[in-house]
C-alpha atoms as an extended CHARMM CRD file, in Angstrom:
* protein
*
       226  EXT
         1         1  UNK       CA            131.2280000000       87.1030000000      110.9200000000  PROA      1               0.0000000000
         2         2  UNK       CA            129.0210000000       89.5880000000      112.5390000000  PROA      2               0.0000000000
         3         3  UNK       CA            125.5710000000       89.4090000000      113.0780000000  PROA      3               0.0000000000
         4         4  UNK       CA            123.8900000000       90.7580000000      109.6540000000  PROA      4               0.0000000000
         5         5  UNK       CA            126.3420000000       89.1290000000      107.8330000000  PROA      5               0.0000000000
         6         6  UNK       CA            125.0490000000       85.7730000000      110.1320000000  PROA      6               0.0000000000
         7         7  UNK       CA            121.5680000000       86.5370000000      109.1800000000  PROA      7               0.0000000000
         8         8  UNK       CA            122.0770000000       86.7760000000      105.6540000000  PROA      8               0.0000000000
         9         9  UNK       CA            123.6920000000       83.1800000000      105.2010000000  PROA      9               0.0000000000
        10        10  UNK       CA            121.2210000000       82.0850000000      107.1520000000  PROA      10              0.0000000000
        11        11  UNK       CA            118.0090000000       83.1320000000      105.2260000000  PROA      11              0.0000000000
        12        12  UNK       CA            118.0240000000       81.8850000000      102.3700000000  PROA      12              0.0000000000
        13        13  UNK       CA            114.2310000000       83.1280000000      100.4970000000  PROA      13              0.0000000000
        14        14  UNK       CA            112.4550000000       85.7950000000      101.7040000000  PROA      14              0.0000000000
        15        15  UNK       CA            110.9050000000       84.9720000000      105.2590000000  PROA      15              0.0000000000
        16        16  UNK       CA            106.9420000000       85.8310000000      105.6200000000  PROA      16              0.0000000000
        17        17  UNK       CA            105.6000000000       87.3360000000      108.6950000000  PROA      17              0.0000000000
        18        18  UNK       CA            101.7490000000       87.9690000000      108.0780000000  PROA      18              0.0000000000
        19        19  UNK       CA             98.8290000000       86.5860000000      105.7150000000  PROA      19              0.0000000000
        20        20  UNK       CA            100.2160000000       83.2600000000      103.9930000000  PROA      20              0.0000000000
        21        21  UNK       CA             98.1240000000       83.4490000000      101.6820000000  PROA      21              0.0000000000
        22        22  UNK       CA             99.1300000000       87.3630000000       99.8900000000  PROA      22              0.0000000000
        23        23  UNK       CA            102.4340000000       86.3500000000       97.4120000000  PROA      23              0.0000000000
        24        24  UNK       CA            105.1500000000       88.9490000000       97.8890000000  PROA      24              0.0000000000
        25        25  UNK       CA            103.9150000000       90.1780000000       94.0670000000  PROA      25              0.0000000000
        26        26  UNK       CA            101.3580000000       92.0580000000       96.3650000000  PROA      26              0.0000000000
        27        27  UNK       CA            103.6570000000       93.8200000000       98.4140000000  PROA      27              0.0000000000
        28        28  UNK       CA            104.8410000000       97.3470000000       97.7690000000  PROA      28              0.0000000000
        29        29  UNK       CA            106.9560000000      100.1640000000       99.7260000000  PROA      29              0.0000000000
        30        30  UNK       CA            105.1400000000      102.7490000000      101.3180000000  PROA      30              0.0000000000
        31        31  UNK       CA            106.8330000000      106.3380000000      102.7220000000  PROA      31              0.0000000000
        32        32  UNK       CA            105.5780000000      107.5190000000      106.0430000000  PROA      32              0.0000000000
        33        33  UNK       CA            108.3900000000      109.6630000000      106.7400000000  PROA      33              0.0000000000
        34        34  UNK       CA            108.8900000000      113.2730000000      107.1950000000  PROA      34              0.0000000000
        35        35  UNK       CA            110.0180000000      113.7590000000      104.0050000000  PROA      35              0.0000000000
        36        36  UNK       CA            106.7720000000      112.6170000000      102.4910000000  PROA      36              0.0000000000
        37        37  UNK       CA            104.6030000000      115.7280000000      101.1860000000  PROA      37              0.0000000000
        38        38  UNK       CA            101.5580000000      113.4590000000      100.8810000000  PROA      38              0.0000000000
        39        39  UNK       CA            101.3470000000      113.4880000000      104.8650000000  PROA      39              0.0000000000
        40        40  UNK       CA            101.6440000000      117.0570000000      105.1340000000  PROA      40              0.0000000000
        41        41  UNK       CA             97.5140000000      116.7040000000      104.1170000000  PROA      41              0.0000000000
        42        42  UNK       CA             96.4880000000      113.8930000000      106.5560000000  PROA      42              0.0000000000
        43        43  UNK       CA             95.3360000000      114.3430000000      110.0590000000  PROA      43              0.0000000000
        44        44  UNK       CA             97.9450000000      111.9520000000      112.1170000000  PROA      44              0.0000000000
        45        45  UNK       CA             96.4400000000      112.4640000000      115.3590000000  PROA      45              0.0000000000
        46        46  UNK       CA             93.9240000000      109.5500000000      114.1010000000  PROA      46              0.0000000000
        47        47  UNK       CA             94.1740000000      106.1620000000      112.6130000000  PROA      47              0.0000000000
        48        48  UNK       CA             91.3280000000      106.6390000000      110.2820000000  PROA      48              0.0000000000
        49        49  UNK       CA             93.0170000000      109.2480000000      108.5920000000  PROA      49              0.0000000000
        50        50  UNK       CA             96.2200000000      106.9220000000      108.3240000000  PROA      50              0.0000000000
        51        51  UNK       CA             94.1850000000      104.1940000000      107.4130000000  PROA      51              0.0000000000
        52        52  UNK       CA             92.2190000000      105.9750000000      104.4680000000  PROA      52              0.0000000000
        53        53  UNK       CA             95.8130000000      106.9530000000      103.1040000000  PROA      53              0.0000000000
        54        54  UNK       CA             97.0820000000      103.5800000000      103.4460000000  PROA      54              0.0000000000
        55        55  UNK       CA             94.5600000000      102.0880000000      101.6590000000  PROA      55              0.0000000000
        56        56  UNK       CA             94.3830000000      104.4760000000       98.7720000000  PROA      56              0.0000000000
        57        57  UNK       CA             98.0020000000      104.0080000000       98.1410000000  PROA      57              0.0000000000
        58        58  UNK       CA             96.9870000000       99.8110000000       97.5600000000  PROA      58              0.0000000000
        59        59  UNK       CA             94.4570000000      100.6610000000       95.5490000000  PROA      59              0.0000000000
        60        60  UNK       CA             96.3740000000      103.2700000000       93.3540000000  PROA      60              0.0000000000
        61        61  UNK       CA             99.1970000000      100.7310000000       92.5810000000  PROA      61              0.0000000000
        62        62  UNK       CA             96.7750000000       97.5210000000       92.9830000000  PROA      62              0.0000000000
        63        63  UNK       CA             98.2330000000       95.7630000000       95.9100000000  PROA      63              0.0000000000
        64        64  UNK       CA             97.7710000000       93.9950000000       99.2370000000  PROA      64              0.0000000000
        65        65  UNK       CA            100.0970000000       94.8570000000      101.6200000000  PROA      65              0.0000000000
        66        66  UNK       CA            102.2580000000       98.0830000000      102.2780000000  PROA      66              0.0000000000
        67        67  UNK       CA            105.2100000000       98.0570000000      104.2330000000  PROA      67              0.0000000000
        68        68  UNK       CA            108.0080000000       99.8250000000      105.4330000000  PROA      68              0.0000000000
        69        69  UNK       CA            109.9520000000      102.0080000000      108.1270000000  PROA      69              0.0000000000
        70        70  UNK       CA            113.1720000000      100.6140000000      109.2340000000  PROA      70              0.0000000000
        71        71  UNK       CA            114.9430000000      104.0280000000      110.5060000000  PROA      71              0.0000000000
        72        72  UNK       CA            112.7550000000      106.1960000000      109.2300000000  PROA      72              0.0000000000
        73        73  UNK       CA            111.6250000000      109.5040000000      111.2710000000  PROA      73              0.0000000000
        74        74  UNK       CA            107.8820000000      110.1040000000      111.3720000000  PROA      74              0.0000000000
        75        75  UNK       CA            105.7010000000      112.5180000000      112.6790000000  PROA      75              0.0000000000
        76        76  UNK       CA            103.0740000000      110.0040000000      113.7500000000  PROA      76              0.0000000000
        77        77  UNK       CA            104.2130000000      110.3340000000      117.0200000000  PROA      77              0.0000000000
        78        78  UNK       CA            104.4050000000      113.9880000000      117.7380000000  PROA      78              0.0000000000
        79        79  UNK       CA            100.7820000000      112.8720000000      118.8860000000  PROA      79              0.0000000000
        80        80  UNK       CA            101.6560000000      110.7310000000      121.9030000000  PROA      80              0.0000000000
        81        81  UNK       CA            103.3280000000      111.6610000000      125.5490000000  PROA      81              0.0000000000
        82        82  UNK       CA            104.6340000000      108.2310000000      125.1730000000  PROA      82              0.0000000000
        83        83  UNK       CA            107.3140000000      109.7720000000      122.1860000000  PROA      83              0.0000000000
        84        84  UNK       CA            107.7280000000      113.4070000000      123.3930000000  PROA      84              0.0000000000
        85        85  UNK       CA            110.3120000000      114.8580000000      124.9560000000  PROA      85              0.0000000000
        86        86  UNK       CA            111.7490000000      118.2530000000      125.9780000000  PROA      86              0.0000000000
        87        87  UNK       CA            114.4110000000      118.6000000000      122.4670000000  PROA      87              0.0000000000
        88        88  UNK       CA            114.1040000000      117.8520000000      119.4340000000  PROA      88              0.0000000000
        89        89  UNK       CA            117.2760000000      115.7550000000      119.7420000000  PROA      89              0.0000000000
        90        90  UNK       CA            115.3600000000      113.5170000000      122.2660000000  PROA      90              0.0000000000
        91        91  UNK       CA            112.0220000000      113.4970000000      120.6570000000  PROA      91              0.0000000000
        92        92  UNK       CA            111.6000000000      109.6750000000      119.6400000000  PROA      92              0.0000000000
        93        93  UNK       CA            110.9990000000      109.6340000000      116.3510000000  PROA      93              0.0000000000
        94        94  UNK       CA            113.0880000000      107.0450000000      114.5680000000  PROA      94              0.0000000000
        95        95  UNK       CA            111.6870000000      104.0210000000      113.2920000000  PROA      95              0.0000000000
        96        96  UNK       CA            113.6980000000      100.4350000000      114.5790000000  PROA      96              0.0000000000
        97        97  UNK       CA            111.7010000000       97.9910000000      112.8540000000  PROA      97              0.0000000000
        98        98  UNK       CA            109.8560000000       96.9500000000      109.9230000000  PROA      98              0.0000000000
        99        99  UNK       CA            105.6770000000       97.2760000000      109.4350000000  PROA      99              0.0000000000
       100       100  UNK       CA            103.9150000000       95.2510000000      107.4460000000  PROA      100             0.0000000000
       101       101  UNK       CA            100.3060000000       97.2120000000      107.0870000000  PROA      101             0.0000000000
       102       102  UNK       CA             97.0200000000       94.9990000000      106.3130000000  PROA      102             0.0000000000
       103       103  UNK       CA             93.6510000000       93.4190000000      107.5140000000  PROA      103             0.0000000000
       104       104  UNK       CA             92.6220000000       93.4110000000      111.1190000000  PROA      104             0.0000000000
       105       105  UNK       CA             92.8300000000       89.0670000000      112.1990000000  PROA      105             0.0000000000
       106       106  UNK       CA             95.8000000000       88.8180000000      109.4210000000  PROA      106             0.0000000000
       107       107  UNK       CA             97.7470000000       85.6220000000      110.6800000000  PROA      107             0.0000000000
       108       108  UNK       CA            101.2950000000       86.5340000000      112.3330000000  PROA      108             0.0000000000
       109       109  UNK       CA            104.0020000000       84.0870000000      111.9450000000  PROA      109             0.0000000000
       110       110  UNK       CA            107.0200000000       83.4000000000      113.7970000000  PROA      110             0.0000000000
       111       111  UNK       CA            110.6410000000       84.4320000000      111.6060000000  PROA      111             0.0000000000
       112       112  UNK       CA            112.1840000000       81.4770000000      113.1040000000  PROA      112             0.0000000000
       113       113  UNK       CA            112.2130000000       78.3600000000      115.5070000000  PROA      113             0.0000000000
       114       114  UNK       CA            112.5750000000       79.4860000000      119.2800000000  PROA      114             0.0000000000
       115       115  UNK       CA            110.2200000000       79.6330000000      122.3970000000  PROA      115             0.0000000000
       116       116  UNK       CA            108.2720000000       82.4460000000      123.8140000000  PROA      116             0.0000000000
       117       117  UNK       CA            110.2720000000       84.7340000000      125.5780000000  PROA      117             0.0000000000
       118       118  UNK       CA            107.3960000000       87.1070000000      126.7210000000  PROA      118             0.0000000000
       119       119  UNK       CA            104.6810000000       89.1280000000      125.9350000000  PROA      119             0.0000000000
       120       120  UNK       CA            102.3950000000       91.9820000000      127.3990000000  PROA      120             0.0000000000
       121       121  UNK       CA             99.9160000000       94.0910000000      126.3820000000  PROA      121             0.0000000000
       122       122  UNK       CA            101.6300000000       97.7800000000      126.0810000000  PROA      122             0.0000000000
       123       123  UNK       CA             98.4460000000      100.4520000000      127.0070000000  PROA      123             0.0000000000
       124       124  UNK       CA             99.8740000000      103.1530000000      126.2550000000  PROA      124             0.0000000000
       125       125  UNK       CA             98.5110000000      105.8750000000      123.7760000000  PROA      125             0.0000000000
       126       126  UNK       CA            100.8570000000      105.5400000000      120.9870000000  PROA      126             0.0000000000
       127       127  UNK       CA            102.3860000000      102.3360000000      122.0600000000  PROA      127             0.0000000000
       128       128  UNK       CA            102.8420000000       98.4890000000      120.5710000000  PROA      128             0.0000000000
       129       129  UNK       CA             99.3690000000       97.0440000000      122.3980000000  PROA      129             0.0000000000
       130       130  UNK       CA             99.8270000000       93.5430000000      122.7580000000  PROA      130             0.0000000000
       131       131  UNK       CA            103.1430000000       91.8970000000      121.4870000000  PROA      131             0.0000000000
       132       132  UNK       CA            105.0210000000       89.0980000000      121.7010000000  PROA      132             0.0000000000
       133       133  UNK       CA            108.7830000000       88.7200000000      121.9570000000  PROA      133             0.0000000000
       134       134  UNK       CA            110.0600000000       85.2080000000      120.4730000000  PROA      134             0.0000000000
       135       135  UNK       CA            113.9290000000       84.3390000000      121.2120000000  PROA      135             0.0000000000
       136       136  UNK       CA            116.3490000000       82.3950000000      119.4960000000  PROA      136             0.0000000000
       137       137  UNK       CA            119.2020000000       80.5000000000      118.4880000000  PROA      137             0.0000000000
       138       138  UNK       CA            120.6220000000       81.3280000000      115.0950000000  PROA      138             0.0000000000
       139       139  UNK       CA            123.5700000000       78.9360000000      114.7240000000  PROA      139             0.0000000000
       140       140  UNK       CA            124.3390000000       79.3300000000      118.5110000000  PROA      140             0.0000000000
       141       141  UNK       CA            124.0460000000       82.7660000000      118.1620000000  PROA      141             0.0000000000
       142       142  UNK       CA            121.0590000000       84.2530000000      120.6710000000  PROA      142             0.0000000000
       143       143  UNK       CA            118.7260000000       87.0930000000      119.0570000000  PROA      143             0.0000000000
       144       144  UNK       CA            114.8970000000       88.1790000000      119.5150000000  PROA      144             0.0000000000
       145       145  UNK       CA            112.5420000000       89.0960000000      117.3580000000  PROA      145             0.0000000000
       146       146  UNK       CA            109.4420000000       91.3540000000      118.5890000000  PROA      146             0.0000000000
       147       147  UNK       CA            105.7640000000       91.6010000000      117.1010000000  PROA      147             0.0000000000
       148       148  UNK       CA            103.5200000000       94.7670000000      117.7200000000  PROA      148             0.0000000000
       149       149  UNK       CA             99.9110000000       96.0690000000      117.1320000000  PROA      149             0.0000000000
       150       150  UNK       CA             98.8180000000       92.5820000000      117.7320000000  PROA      150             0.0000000000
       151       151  UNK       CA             94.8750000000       91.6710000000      119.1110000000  PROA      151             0.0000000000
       152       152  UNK       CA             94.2120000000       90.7010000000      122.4440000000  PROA      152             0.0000000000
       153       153  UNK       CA             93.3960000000       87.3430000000      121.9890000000  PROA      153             0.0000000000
       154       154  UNK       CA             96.7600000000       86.6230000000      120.7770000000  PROA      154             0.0000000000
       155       155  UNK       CA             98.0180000000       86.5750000000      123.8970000000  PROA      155             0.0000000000
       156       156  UNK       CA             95.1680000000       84.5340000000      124.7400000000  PROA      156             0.0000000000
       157       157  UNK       CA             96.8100000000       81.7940000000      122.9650000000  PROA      157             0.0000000000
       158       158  UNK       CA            100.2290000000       81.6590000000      123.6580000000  PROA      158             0.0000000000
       159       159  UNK       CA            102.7720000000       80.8290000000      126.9580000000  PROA      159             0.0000000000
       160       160  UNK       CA            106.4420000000       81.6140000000      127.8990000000  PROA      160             0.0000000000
       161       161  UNK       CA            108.6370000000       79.1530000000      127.2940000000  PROA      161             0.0000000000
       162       162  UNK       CA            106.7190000000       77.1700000000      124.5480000000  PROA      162             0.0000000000
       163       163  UNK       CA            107.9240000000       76.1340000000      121.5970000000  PROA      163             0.0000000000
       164       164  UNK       CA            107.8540000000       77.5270000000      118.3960000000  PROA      164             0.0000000000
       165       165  UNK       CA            108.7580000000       76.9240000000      114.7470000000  PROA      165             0.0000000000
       166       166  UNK       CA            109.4230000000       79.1320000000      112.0270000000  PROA      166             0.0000000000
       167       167  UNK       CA            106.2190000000       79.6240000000      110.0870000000  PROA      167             0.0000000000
       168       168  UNK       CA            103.7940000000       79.2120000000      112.9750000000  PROA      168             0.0000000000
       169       169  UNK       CA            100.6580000000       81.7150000000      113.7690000000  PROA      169             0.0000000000
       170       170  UNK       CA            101.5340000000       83.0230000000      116.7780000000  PROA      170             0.0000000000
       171       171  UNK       CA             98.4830000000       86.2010000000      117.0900000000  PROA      171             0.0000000000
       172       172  UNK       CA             96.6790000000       87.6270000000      114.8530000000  PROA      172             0.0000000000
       173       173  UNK       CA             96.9430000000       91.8080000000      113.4690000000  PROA      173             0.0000000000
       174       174  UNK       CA             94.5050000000       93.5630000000      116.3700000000  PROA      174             0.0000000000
       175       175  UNK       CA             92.4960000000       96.8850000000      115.3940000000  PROA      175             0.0000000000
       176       176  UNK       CA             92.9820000000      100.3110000000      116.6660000000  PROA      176             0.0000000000
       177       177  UNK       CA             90.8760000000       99.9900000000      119.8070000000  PROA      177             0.0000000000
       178       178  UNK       CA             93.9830000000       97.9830000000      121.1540000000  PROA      178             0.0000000000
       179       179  UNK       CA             97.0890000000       98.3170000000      119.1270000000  PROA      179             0.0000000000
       180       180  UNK       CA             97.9350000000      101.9050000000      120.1930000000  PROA      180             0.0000000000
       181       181  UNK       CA             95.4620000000      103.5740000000      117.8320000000  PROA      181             0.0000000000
       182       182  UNK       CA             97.3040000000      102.7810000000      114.2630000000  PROA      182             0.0000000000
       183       183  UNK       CA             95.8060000000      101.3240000000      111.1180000000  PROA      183             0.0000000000
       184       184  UNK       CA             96.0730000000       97.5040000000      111.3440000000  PROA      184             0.0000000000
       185       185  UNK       CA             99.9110000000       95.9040000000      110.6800000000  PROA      185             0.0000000000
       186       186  UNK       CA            102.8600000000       94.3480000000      112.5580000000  PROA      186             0.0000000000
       187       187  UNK       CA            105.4090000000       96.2040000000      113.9040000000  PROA      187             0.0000000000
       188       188  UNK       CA            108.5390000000       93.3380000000      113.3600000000  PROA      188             0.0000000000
       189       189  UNK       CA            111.4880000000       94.0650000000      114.7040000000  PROA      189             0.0000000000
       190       190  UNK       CA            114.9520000000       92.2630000000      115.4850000000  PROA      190             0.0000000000
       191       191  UNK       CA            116.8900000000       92.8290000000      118.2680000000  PROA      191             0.0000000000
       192       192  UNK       CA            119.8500000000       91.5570000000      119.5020000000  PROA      192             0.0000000000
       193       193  UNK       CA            119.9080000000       91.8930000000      123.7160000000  PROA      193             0.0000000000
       194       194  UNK       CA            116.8770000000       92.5750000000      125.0420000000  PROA      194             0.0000000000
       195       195  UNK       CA            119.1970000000       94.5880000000      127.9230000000  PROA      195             0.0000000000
       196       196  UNK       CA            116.3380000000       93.2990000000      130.5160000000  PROA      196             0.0000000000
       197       197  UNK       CA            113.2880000000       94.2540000000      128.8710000000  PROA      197             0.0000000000
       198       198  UNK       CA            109.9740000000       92.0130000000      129.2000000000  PROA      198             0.0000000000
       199       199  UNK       CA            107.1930000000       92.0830000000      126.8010000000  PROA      199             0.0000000000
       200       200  UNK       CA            108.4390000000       95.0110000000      125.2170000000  PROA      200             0.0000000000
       201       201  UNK       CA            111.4860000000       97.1300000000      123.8860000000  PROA      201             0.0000000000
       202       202  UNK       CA            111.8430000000      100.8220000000      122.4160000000  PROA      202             0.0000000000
       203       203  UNK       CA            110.6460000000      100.5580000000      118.3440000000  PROA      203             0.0000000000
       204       204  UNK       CA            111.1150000000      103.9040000000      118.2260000000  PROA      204             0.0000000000
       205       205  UNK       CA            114.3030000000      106.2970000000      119.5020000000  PROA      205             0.0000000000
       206       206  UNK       CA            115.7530000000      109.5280000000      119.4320000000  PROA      206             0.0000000000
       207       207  UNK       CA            118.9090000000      111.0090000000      117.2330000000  PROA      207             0.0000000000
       208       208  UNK       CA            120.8330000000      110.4840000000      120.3070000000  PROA      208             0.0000000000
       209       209  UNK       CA            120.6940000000      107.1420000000      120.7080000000  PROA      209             0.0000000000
       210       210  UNK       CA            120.3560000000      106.3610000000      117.2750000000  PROA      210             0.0000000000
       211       211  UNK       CA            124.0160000000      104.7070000000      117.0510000000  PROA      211             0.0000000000
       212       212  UNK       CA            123.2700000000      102.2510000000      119.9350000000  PROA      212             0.0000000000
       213       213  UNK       CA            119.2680000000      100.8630000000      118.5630000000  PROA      213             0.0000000000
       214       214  UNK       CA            120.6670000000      100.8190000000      115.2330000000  PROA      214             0.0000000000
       215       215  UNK       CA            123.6570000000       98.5750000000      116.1100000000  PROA      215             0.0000000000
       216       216  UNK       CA            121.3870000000       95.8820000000      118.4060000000  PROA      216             0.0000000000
       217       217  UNK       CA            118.0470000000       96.2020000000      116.2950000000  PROA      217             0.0000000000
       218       218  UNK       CA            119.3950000000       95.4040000000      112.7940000000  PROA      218             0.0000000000
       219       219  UNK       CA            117.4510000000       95.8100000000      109.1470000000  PROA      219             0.0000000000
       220       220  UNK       CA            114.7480000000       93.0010000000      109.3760000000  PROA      220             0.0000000000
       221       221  UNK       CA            115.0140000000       93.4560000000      105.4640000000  PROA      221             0.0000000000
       222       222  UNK       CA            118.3500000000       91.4170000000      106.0630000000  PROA      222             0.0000000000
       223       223  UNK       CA            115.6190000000       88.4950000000      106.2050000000  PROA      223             0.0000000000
       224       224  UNK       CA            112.3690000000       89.6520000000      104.8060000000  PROA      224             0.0000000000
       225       225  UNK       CA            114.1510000000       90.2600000000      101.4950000000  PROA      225             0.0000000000
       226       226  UNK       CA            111.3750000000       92.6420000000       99.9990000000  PROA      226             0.0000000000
């Protein structure tokens, strides 16, 4: 059995990773890819313009909470040094996990039992901001799973090595003063070996190395189930 095929008996209902409260009626797709013509029109240097755009899309289709992205390629981060590089085959531009876009202070819940593994607050322009990594066991198999854009005071809150069960707040969604400069969501993402990282791990990669993120960071829609 390999791993997504692990994951899937596993999970049996959808898993929920943010706001308890919102039923998945209120959840709809949202396309923040290159492809999208829409975006063409929007300023992606800033958040507010994101945000605005976001938000109109709810509103348009009545719902709650947008999400979205697992290998897509954006342009959002043409904007950052953190992203850029010298070809267009390197440029990091893929998309390795899943957002979930809503309210600053949303509630953030773990996918599964484990501990914390780490977490750190990533400063860079562009970048996660604070974020937790959880690990573990799914029937004795080891994974991670790795939550972005969080607030500061998450971190606040939490220490390496505790426990954790599936279902529990671990942080809260943090604003664009401190998540990187995005429109409030989590960035989830699953990822098989952490290959020595600490607080952190790429969420976004090149063509290149496309083959190698996409094997160890699998669909999180394998467990989400939107």
């Amino acid at each position: 059995m390999n791993f997504d095929e692990l994951l899937k008996s596993f999970v049996k209902q959808p898993i929920k990773l943010i706001a308890p409260e919102v039923g998945f009626d209120q959840y709809m797709p949202i396309d923040l890819s290159t492809t999208n013509p829409d975006l063409n029109q929007i300023d992606l240097s800033h958040s507010i313009a994101l945000s605005t755009y976001i938000q109109t899309v709810l509103k348009t289709h009545h719902k709650t909470i947008a999400y979205g992205g697992y290998l897509e390629r954006r342009n959002i981060y043409q904007r950052s040094m953190h992203f850029n590089a010298q070809t267009s085959d390197n440029e990091r531009n893929i998309h390795l996990g899943v957002d979930l876009w809503h309210n600053e202070n949303s509630p953030v819940l773990a996918a599964f039992d484990g501990t914390i593994h780490s977490f750190k607050y990533n400063t860079a322009y562009g970048d996660y901001g604070p974020t937790v990594l959880l690990e573990h066991d799914i029937l004795g198999v080891q994974c991670f799973t790795l939550y972005g854009h969080l607030s500061l005071y998450s971190l606040d809150q939490i220490e390496i090595g505790a426990s954790v069960s599936a279902g529990d707040c671990i942080g809260f969604l943090g604003n664009s003063q401190i998540n990187g400069d995005y429109p409030p969501h989590l960035h989830f993402q699953i990822i098989k070996q952490l290959n020595g990282h600490f607080g952190d791990y790429p969420g976004v990669c090149s063509t290149v190395d496309l083959e190698f993120y996409q094997n160890n960071c699998p669909d999180p829609n394998l467990i989400l189930k939107l």
